[in-house]
Residue frames as a rotation matrix with the C-alpha (Angstrom) as fourth column:
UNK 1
0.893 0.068 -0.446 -104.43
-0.034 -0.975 -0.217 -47.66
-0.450 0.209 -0.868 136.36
UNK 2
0.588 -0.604 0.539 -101.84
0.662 -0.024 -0.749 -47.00
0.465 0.797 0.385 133.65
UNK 3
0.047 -0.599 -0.799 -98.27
0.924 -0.278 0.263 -45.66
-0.380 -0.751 0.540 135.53
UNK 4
-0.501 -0.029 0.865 -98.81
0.595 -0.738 0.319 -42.91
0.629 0.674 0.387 133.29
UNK 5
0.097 0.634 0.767 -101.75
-0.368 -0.693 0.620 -41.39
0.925 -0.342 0.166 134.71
UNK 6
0.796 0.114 -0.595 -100.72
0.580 0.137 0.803 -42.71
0.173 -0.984 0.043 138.43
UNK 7
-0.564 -0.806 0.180 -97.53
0.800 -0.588 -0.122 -40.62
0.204 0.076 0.976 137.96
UNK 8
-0.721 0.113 0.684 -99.90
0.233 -0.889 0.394 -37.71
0.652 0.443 0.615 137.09
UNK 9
0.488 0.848 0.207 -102.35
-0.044 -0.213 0.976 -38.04
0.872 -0.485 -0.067 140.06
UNK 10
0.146 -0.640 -0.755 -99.37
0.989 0.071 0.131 -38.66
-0.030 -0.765 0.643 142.65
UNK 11
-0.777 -0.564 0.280 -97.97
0.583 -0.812 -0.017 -35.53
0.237 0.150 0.960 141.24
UNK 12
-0.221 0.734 0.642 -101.42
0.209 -0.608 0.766 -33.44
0.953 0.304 -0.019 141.36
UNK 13
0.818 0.231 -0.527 -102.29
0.551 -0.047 0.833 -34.65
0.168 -0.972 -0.165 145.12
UNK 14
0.043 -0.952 -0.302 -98.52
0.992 0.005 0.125 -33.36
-0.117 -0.305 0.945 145.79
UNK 15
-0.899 -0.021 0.437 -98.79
0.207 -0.900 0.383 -29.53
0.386 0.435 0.814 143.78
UNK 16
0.514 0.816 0.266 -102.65
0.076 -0.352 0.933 -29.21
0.855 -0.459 -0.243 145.79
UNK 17
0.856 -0.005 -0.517 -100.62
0.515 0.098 0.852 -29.93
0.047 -0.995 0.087 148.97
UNK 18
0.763 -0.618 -0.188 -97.78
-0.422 -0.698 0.579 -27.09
-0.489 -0.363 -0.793 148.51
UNK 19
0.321 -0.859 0.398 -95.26
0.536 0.512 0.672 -29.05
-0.781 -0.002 0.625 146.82
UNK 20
-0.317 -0.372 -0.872 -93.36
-0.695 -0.535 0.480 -27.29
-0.646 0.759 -0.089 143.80
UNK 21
0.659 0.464 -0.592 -94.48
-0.714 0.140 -0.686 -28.61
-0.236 0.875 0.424 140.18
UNK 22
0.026 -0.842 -0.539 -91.01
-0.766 0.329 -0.552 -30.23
0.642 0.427 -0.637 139.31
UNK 23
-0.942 -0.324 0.082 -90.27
-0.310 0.758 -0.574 -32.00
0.124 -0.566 -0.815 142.57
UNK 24
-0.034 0.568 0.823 -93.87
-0.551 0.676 -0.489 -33.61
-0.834 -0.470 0.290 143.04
UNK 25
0.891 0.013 -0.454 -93.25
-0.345 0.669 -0.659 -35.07
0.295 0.743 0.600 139.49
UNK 26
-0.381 -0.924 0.017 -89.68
-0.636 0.249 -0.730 -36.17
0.671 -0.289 -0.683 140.91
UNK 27
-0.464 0.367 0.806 -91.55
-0.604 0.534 -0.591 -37.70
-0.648 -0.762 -0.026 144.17
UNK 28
0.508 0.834 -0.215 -94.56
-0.740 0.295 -0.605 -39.02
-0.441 0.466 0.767 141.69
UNK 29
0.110 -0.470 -0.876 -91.55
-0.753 0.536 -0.382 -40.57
0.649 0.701 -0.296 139.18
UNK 30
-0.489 -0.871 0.042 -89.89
-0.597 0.300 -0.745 -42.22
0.636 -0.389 -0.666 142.16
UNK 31
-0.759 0.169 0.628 -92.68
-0.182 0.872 -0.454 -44.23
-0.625 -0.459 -0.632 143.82
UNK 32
0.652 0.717 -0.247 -94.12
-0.646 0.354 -0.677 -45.24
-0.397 0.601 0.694 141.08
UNK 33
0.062 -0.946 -0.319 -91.09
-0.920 0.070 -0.386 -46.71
0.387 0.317 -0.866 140.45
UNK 34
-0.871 -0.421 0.254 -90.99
-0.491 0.727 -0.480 -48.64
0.017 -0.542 -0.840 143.37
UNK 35
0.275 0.959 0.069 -94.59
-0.717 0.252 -0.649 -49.70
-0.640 0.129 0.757 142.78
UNK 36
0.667 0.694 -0.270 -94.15
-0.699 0.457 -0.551 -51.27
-0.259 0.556 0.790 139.95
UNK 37
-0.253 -0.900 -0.355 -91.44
-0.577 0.434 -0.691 -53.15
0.777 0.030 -0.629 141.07
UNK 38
0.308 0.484 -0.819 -93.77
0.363 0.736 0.572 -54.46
0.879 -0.474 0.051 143.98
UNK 39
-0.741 -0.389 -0.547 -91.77
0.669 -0.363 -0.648 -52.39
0.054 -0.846 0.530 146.77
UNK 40
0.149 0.601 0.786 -95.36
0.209 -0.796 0.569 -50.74
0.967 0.079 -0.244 147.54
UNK 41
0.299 -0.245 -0.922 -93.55
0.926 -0.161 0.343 -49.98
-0.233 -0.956 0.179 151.19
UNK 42
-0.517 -0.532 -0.671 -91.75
0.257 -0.844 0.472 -47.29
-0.817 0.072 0.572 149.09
UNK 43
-0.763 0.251 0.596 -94.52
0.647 0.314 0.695 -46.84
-0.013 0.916 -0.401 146.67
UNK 44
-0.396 0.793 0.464 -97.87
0.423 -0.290 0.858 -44.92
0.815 0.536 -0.221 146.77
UNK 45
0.351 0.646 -0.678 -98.95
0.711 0.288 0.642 -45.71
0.610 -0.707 -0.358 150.00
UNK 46
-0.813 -0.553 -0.183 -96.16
0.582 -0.779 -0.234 -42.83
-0.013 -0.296 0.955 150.93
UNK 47
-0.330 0.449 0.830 -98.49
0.787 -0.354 0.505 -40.67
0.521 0.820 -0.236 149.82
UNK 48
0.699 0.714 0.032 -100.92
0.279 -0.314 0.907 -39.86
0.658 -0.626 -0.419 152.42
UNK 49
0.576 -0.520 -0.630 -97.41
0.727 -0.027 0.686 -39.30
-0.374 -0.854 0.362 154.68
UNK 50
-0.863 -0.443 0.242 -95.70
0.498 -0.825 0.268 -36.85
0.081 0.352 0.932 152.71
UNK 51
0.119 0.580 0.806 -98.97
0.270 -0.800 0.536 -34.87
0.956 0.154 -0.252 152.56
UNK 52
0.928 0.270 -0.255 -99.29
0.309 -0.181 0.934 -35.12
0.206 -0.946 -0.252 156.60
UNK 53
0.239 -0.852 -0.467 -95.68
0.937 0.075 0.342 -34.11
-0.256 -0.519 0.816 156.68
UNK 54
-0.472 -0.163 0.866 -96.03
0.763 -0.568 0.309 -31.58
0.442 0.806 0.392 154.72
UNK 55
0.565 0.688 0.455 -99.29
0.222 -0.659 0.719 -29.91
0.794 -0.305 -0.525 156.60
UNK 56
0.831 -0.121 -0.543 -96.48
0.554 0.277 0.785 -30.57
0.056 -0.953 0.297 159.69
UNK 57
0.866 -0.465 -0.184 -94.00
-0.369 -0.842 0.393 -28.79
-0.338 -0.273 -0.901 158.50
UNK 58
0.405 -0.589 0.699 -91.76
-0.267 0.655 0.707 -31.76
-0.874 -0.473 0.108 158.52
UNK 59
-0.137 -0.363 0.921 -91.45
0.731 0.591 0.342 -31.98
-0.669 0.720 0.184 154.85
UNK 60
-0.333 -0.031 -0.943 -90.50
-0.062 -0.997 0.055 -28.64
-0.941 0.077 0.330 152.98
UNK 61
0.259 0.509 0.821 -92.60
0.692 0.496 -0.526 -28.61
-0.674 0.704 -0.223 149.12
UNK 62
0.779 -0.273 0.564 -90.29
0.268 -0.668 -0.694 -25.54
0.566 0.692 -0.447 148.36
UNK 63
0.686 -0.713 -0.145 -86.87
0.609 0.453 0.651 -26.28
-0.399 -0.535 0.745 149.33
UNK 64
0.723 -0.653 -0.225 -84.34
-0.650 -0.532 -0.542 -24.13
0.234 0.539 -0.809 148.96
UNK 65
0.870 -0.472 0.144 -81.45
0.289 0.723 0.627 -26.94
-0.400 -0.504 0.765 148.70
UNK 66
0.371 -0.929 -0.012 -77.46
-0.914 -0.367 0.173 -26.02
-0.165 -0.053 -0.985 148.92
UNK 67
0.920 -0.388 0.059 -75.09
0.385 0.864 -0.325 -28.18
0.075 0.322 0.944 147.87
UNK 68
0.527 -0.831 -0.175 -71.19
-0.618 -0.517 0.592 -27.53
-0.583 -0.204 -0.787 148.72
UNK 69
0.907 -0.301 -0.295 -68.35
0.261 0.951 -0.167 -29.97
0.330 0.074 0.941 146.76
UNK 70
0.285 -0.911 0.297 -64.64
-0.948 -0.222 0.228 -30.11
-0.142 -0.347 -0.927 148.46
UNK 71
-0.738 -0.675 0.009 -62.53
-0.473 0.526 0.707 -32.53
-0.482 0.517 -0.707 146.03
UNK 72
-0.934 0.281 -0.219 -64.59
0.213 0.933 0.290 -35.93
0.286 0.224 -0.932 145.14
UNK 73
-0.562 0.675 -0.478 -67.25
0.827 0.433 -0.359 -35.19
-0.035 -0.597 -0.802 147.94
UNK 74
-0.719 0.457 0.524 -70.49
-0.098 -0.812 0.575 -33.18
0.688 0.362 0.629 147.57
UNK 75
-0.502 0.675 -0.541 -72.86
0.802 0.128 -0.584 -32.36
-0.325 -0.727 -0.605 150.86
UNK 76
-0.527 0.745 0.410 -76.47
0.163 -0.385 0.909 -31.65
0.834 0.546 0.081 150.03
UNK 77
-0.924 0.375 0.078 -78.18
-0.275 -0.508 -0.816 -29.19
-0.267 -0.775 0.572 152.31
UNK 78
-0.735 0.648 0.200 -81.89
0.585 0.458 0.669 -30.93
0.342 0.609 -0.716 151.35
UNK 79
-0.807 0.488 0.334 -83.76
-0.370 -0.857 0.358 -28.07
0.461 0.165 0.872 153.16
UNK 80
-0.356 0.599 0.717 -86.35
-0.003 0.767 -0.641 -31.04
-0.934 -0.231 -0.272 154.70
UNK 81
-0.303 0.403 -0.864 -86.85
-0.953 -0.146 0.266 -31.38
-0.019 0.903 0.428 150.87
UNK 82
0.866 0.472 0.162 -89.06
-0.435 0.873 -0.222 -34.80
-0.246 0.122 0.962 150.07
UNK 83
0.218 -0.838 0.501 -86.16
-0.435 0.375 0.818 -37.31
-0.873 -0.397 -0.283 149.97
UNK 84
0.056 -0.115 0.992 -86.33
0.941 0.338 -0.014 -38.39
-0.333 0.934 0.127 146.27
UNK 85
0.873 -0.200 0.445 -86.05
0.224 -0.645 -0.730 -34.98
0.433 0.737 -0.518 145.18
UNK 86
0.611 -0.791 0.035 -82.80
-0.719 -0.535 0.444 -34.55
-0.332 -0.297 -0.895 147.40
UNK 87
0.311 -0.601 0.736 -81.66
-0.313 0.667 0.676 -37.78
-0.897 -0.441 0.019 146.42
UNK 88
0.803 0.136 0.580 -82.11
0.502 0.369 -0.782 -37.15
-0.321 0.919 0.228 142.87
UNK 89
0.846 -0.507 0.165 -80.16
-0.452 -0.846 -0.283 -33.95
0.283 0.165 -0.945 142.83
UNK 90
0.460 -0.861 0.217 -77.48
-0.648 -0.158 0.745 -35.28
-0.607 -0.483 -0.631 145.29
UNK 91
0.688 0.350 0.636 -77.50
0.325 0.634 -0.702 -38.57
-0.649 0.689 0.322 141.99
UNK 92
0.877 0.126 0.464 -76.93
0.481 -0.235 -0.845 -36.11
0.003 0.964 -0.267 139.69
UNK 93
0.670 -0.713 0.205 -74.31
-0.740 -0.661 0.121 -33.91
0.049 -0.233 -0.971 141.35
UNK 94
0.193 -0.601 0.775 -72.23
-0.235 0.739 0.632 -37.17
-0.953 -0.304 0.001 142.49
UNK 95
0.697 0.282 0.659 -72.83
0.395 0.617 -0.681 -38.00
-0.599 0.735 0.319 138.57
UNK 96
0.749 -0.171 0.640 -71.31
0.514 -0.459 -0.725 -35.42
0.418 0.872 -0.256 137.20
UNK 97
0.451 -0.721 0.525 -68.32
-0.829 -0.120 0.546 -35.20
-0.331 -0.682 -0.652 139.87
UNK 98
0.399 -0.385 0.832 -67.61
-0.034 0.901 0.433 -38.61
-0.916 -0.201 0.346 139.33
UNK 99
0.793 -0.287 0.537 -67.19
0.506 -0.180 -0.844 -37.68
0.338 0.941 0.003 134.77
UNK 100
0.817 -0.490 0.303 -64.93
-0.341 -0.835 -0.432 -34.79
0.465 0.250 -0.849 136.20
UNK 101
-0.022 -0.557 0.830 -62.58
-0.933 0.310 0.183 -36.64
-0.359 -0.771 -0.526 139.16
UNK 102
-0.367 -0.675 -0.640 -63.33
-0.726 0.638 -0.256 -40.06
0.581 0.371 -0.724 138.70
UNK 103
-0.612 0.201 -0.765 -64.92
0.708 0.570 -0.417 -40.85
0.352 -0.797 -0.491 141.88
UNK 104
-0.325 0.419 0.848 -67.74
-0.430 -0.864 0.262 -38.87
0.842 -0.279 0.461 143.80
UNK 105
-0.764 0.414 -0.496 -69.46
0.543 -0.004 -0.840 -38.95
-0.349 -0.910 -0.221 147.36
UNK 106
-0.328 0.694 0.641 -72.91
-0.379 -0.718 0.583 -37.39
0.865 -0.052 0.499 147.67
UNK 107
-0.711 0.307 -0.632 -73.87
0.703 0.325 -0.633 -37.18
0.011 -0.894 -0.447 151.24
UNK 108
-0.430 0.541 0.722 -77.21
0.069 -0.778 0.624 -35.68
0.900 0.319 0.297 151.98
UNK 109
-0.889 0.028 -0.458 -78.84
0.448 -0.159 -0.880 -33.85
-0.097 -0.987 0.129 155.36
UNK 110
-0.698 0.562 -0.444 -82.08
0.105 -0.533 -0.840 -32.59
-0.708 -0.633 0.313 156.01
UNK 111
-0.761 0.387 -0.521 -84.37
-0.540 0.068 0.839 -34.61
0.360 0.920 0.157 154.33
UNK 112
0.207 0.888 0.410 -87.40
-0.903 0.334 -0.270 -37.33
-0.377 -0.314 0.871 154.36
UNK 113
0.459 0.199 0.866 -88.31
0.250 0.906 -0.341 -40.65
-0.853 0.373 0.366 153.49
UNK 114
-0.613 -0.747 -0.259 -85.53
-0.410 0.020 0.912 -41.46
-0.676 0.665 -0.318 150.87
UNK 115
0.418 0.649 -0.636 -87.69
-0.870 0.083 -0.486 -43.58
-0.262 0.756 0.599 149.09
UNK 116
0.904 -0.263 0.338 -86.84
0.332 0.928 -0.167 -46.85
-0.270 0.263 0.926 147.31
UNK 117
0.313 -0.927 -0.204 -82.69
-0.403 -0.324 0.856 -46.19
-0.860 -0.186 -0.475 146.87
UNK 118
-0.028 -0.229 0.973 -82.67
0.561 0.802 0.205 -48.68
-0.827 0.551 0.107 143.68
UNK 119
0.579 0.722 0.378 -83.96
0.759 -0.310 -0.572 -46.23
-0.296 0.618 -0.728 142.09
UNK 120
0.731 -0.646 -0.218 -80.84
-0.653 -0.755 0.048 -43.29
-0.196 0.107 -0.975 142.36
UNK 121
-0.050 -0.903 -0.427 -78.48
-0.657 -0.292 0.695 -45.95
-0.752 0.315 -0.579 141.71
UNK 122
0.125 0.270 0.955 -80.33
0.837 0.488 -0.248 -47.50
-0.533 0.830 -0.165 138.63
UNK 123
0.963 -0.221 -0.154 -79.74
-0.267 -0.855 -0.445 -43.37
-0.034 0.470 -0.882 137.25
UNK 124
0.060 -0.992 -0.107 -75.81
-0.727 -0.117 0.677 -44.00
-0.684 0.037 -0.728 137.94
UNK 125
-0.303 -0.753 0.584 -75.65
0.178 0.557 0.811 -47.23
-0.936 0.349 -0.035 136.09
UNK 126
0.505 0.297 0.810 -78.01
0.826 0.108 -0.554 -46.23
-0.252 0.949 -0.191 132.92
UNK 127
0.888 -0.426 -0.173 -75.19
-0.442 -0.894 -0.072 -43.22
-0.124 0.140 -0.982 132.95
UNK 128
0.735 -0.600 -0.316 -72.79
-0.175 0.283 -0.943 -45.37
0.656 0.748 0.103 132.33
UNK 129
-0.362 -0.702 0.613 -71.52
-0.678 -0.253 -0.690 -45.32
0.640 -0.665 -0.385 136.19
UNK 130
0.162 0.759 -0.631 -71.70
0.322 0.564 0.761 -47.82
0.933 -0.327 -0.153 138.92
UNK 131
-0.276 0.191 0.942 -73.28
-0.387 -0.919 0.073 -46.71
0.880 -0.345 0.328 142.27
UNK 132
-0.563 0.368 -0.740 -73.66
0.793 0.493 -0.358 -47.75
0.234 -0.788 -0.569 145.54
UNK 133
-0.567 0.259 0.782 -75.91
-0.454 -0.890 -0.034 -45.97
0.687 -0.374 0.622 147.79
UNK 134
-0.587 0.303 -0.751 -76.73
0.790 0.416 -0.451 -46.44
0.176 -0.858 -0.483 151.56
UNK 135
-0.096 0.568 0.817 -79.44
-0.276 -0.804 0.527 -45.03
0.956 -0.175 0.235 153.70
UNK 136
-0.899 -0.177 -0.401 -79.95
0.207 0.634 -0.745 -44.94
0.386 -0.753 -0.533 157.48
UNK 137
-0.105 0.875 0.472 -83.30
-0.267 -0.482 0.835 -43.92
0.958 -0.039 0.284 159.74
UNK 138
-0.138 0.053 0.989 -84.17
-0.954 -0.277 -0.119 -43.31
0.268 -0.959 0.089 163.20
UNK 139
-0.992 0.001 0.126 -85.19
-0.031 0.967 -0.254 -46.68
-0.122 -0.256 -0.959 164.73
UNK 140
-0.507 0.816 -0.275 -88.04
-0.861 -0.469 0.197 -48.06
0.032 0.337 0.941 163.48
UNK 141
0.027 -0.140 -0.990 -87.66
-0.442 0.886 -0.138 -51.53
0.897 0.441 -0.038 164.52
UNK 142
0.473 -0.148 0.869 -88.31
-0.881 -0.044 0.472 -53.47
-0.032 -0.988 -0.151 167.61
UNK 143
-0.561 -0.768 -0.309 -85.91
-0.785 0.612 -0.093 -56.21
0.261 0.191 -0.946 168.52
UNK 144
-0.124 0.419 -0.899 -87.47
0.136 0.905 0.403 -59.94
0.983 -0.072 -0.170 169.24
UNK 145
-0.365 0.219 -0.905 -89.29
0.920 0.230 -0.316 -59.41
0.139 -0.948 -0.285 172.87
UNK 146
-0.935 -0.354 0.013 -88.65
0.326 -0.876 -0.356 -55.83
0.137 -0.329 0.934 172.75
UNK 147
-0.116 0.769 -0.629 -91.55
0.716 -0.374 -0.589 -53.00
-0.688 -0.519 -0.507 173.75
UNK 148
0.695 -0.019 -0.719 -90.03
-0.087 -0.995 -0.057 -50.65
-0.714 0.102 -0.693 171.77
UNK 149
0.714 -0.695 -0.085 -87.76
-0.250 -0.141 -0.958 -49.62
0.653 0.705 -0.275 168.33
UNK 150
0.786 -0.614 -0.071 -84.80
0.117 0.035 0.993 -50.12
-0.607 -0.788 0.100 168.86
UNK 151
-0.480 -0.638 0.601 -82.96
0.466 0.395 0.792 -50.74
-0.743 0.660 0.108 165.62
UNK 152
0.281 0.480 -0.831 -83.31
-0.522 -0.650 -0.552 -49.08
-0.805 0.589 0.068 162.32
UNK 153
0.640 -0.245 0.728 -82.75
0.602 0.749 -0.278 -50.06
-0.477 0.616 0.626 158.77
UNK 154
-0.112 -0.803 -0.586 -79.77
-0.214 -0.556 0.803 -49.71
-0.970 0.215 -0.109 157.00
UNK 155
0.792 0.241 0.561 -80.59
0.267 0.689 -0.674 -50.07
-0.548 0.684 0.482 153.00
UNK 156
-0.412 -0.908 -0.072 -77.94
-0.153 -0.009 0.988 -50.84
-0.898 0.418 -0.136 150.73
UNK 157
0.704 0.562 0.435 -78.20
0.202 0.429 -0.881 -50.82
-0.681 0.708 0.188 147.08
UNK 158
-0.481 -0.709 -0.516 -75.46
-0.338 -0.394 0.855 -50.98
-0.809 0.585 -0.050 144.32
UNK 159
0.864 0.503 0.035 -75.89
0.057 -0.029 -0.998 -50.75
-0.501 0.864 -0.054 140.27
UNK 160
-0.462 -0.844 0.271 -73.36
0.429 0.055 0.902 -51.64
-0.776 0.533 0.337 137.37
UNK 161
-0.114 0.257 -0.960 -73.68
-0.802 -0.594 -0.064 -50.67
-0.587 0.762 0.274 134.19
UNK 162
-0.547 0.148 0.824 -75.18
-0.248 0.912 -0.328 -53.12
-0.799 -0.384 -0.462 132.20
UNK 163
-0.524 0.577 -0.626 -77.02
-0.718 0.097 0.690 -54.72
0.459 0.811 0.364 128.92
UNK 164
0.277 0.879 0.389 -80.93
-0.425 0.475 -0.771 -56.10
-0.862 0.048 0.505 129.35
C-alpha cells in the first residue's frame, strides 16, 4: 500500500473512533513515519491500541490541550491527547520559543504512547534547530529472571540540522 493512502486509512479508522479530523491525520502522519523507517513497534500496529484506548477513555480524540511558557520553558497540559499530537504541538511551541529566546524546554503531561520521538526532533532540525528529546513510561520491562516489569524505557533521540 502506497504511504499515501495508509496515512488516509490510519486517519479514517481514527475520525470513525472519535478522534478530531486534524489530530488523527497528526497520529496517521506520525506512524507512518515510523513504519517506513521499519520502527513498526511505533508504527501501525498502534492502531488497534489507540482505538481500545480511546473506547477506555484513556486516550482523549478531543483534547482540550493548555500550554503555559515561564522564560525558555513551556508545559503542555496534553488533556490524555494521543501522544504525537501533544508532542507535535509541544515541537512546535519549543520551536518557536527557541527563534524568540534562544533556547526552549517543552515538557509535556497527560498524554499516550509518544510514538516514535525521531520523528519531533527530525521537525526541529528541518527548522533549522537542533533537538533533543527524551521520553519515559511506566515499566514495561522485566529484568533477566524477573516475574514481573520492572524497568521502563527511556528513549533518547537528538537531530542537527543538516544537508542529505
Amino acid at each position: 500500500m502506497k504511504p499515501e493512502r495508509l496515512r488516509a486509512l490510519v486517519a479514517e479508522i481514527f475520525v470513525r473512533a472519535g478522534m478530531v479530523e486534524p489530530h488523527a491525520r497528526t497520529v496517521a502522519e506520525v506512524l507512518v513515519w515510523a513504519e517506513l523507517r521499519g520502527m513498526g513497534s511505533h508504527g501501525v500496529m498502534r492502531v488497534p491500541r489507540y482505538v481500545e484506548w480511546m473506547r477506555r477513555g484513556d486516550l482523549n480524540g478531543r483534547p482540550e490541550i493548555k500550554h503555559a511558557a515561564n522564560g525558555a520553558t513551556i508545559t503542555v497540559d496534553a488533556d490524555r491527547a494521543a501522544g504525537p499530537v501533544a508532542m507535535v504541538q509541544a515541537t512546535e511551541l519549543a520551536l518557536a520559543k527557541a527563534r524568540e529566546t534562544g533556547i526552549a524546554m517543552a515538557l509535556v503531561r497527560s498524554t499516550t504512547h509518544t510514538g516514535a520521538i525521531g520523528y519531533y526532533t527530525q521537525l526541529g532540525a528541518k527548522s533549522g534547530m537542533a533537538t533533543v528529546a527524551i521520553t519515559a513510561s511506566v515499566p514495561n520491562m522485566a529484568y533477566h529472571g524477573a516475574r514481573a516489569a520492572g524497568v521502563s524505557t527511556a528513549p533518547l533521540s537528538i537531530a542537527v540540522p543538516g544537508e542529505v
